[in-house]
C-alpha positions in Angstrom: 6.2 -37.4 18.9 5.9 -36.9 22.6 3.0 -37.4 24.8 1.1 -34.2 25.3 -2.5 -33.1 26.6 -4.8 -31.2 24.2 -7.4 -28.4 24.5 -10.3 -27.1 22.2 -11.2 -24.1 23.5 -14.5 -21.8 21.9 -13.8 -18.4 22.8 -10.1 -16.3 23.1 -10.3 -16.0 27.2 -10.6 -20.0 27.2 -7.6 -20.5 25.3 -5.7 -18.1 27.1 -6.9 -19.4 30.5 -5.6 -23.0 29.1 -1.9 -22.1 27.6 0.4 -21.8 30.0 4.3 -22.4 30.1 5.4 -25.4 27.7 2.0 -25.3 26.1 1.6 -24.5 22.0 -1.3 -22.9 20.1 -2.3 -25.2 17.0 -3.8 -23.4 13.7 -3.9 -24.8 10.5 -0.5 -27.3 11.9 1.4 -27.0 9.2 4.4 -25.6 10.6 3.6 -26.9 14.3 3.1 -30.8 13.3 6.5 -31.1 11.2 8.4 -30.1 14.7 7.0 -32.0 16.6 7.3 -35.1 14.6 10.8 -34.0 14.4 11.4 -33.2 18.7 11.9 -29.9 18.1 9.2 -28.9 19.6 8.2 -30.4 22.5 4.8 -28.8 23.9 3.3 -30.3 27.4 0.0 -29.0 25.6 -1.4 -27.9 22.3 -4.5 -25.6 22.7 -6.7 -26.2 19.6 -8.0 -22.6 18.7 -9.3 -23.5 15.2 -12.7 -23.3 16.9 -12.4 -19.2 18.5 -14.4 -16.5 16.0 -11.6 -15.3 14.5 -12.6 -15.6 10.8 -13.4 -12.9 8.2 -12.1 -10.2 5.9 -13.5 -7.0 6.4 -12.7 -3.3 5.1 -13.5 -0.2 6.9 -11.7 3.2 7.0 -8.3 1.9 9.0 -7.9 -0.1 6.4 -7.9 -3.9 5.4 -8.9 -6.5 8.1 -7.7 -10.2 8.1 -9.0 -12.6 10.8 -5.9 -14.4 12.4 -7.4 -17.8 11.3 -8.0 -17.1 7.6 -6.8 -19.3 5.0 -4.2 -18.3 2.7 -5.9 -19.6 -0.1 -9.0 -17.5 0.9 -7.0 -14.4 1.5 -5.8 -14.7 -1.6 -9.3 -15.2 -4.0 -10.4 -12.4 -1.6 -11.2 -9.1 -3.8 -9.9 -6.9 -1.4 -7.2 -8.5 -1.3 -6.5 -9.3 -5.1 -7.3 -5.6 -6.5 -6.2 -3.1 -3.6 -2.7 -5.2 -2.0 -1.5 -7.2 -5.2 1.5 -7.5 -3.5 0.1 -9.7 -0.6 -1.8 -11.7 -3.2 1.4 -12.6 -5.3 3.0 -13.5 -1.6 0.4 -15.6 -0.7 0.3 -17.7 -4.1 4.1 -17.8 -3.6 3.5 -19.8 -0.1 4.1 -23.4 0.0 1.7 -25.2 -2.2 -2.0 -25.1 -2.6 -2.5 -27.7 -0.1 -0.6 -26.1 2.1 -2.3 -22.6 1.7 -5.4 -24.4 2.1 -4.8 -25.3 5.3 -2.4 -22.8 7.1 -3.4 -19.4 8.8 -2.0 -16.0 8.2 -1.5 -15.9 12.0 0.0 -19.8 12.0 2.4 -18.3 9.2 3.4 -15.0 10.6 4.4 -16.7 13.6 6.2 -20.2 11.9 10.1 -21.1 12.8 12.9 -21.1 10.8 13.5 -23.5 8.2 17.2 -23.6 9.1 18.1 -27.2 8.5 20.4 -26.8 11.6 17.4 -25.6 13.7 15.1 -29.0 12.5 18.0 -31.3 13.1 18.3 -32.4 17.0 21.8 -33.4 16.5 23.1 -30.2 15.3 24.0 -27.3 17.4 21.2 -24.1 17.3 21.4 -21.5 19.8 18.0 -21.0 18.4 16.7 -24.4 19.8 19.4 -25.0 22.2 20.5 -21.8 23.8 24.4 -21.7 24.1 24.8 -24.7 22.0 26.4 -22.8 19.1 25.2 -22.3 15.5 26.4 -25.0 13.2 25.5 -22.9 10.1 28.1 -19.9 10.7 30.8 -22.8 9.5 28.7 -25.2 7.9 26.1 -25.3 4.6 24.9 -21.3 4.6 23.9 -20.9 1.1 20.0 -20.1 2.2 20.8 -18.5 5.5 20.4 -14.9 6.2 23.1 -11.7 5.3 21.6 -8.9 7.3 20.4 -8.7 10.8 22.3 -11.7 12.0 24.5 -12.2 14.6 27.4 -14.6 16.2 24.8 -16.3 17.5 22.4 -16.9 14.6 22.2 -16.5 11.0 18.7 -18.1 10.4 16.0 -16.6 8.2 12.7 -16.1 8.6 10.3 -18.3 6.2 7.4 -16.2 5.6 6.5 -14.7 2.0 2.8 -12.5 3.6 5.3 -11.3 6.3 7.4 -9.4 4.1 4.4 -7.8 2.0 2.5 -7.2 5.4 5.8 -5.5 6.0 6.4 -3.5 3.0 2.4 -2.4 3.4 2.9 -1.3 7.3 0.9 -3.8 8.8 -0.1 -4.0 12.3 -1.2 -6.9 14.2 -3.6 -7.2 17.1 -2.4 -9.4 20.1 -5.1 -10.7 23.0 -3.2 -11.6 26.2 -4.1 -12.6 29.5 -3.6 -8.5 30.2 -6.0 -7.4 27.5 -5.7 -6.2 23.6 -2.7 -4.4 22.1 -1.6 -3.6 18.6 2.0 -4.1 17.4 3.5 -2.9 14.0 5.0 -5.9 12.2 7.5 -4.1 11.4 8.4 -4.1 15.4 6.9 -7.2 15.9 10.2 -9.5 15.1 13.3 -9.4 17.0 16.8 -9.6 15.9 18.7 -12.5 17.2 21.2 -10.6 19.2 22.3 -13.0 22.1 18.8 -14.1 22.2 17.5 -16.3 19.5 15.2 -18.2 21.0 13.2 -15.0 21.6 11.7 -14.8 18.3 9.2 -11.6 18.5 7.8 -9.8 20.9 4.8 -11.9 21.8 4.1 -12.0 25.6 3.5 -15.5 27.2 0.4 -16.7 26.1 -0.6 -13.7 23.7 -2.3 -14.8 20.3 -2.3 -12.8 17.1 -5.8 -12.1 16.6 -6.3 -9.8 13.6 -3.8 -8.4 11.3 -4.7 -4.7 9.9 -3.4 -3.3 6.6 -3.6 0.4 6.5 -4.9 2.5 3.5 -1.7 3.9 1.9 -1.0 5.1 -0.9 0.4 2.9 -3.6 -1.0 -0.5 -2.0 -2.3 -1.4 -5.9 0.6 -0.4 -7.3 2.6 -3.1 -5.8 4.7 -6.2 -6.7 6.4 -9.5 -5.3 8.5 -10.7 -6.7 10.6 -14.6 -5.2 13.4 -15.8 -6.4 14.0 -19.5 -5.4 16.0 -23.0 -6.6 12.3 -24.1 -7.8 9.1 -22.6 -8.9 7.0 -24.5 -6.4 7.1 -25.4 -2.7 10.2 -23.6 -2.0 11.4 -20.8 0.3 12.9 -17.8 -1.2 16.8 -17.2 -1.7 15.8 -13.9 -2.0 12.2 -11.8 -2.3 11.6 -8.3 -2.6 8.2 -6.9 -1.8 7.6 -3.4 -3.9 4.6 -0.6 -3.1 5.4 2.6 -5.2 3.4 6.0 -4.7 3.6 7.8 -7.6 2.3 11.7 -8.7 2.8 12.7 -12.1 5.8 10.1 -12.6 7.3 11.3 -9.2 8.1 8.6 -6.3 6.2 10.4 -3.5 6.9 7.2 -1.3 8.0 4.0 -2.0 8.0 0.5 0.2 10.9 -2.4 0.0 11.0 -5.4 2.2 13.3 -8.6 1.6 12.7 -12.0 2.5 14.8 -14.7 2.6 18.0 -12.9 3.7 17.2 -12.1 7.2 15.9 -13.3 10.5 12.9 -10.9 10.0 11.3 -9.5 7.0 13.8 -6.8 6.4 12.8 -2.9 5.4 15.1 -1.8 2.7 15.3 1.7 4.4 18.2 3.1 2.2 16.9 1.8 -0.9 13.7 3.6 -0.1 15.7 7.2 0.9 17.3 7.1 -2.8 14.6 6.7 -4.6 12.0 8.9 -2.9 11.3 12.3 -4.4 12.7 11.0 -7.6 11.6 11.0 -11.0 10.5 7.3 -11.5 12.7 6.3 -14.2 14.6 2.8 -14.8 18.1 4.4 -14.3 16.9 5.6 -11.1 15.4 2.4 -9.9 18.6 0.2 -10.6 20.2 3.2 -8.6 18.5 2.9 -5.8 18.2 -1.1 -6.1 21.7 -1.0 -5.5 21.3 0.3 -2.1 19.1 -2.4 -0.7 22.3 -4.6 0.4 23.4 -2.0 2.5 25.2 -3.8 5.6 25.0 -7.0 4.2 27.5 -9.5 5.7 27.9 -12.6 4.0 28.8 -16.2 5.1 30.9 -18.4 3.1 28.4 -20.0 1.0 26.2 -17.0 0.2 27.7 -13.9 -0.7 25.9 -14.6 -4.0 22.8 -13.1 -2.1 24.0 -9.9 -1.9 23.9 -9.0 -5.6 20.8 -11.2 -5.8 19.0 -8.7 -3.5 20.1 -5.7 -5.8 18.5 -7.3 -8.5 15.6 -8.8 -7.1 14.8 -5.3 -6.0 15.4 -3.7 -9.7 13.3 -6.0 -10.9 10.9 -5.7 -9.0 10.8 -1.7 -9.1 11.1 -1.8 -13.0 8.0 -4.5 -13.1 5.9 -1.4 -11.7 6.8 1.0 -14.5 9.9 3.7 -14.7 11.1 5.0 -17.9 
């Protein structure tokens, strides 16, 4: 690990008046730590913000409020959490491990790297890393990378399980920057690789997330997540599938599918979605419109098993909420 300076700062404007270019925000450190052991990431300084009041859970008509440096683990045993969003619950529990959860932040989380072997080994080439170094997994082992959304220049996927149920449920986050407070969609918060890897989202330099809002829609509690992985603990998904249903008198009035695992964001299964909506909710039409969620999938060598996985993980998922 290299040498670096460090910063504790008590309130937001300090920390943004003490990141600057090269510098790294530290939460909980559980994503943040492992790369720099590893000289992936190579910050000049880590600003500390563990100590800025951004803690609580807090309801109100816009919705569900989580502080950017809540616990997993606490989101999770929170009420408001557990009855009204079990999909967010089940993601949570599915995180890493209970030590883990215990320690990271749902801001830490939202904005972690990769797990791309490729991306954590300094010897390997990653555009994501390395811009214009190449990407060693389009030819190499690619059975966990992504089948949608990539690009010749990167086929990583993005780690999070709470991303893609924050996506499914709509979820906007709040950003504080050195030019004030703005409020992103998650769903717009991630880019896509393109030529660009190494620009991950769409956070200006400096910006933290401060609070992430889930809105009051319909069908929040009737929700599912469902993971699919090699293991049952401490493992990132092959594929996931986060599921919120809206149903009136056994009609789909609007449904919400993200995937996880198969993309460098958490992916909206927009097709999937379109054939099921309006719909009687019925298992035939379920499968039917699981079957859709691939849609524009483009495999690598080593996982086109993911592709069928997805359809699925998604039918499974839907028929886990009812259906006839």
């Amino acid at each position: 690990m290299r040498p670096f300076d460090y910063a504790a700062p008590r309130t937001v404007e300090e920390a943004l008046a003490q990141h600057a270019d090269g510098a790294a925000y530290l939460a909980g450190g559980t994503s943040l730590v492992d790369l720099m052991k590893l000289d992936v990431a190579r910050p000049h300084r880590v600003v500390d913000v563990n100590s800025l009041p951004l803690h609580g859970i807090t309801t109100d008509d816009r919705g569900l409020h989580l502080s950017a440096l809540e616990r997993l683990g606490d989101l999770a045993r929170h009420p408001a959490v557990a009855v009204g969003h079990p999909v967010l619950r089940q993601a949570l529990l599915a995180s890493a491990s209970p030590q883990l959860r215990n320690m990271a932040t749902i801001g830490g989380n939202l904005l972690q790297r990769t797990r791309c072997g490729y991306f954590r080994d300094t010897a390997a080439a990653c555009n994501k890393r390395e811009p214009g170094s190449g990407c060693a997994a389009r030819t190499g082992d690619n059975r966990g990378h992504a089948v949608l959304g990539t690009s010749p220049s990167c086929v990583a996927t993005h780690p999070s399980d709470p991303a893609v149920a924050l996506s499914a449920l709509d979820a906007v986050l709040e950003l504080h920057g050195a030019d004030g407070v703005r409020e992103v969609p998650l769903n717009a918060f991630y880019r896509l690789p393109g030529e660009t890897p190494q620009t991950e989202t769409v956070l200006r330099p400096g910006e933290l997330i401060t609070r992430v809002t889930v809105p009051p829609l319909p069908g929040a509690d009737r929700s599912v997540y469902v993971k699919v992985r090699d293991r049952r603990s401490y493992e990132f998904a092959l594929v996931s599938a986060a599921v919120a249903v809206d149903l009136h008198d056994g009609e789909v009035r609007g449904v919400r599918i993200a995937l996880g695992g198969v993309a460098p964001r958490p992916w909206r299964a927009h097709a999937a979605e379109q054939a099921l909506r309006g719909r009687e909710f019925t298992r035939a039409n379920a499968l039917e419109a699981a079957a859709a969620a691939a849609d524009g999938a483009e495999p690598l060598s080593g996982n086109a098993f993911k592709i069928e996985l997805v359809r699925r993980t998604v039918g499974y998922a839907l028929t886990r909420l009812g259906g006839r």
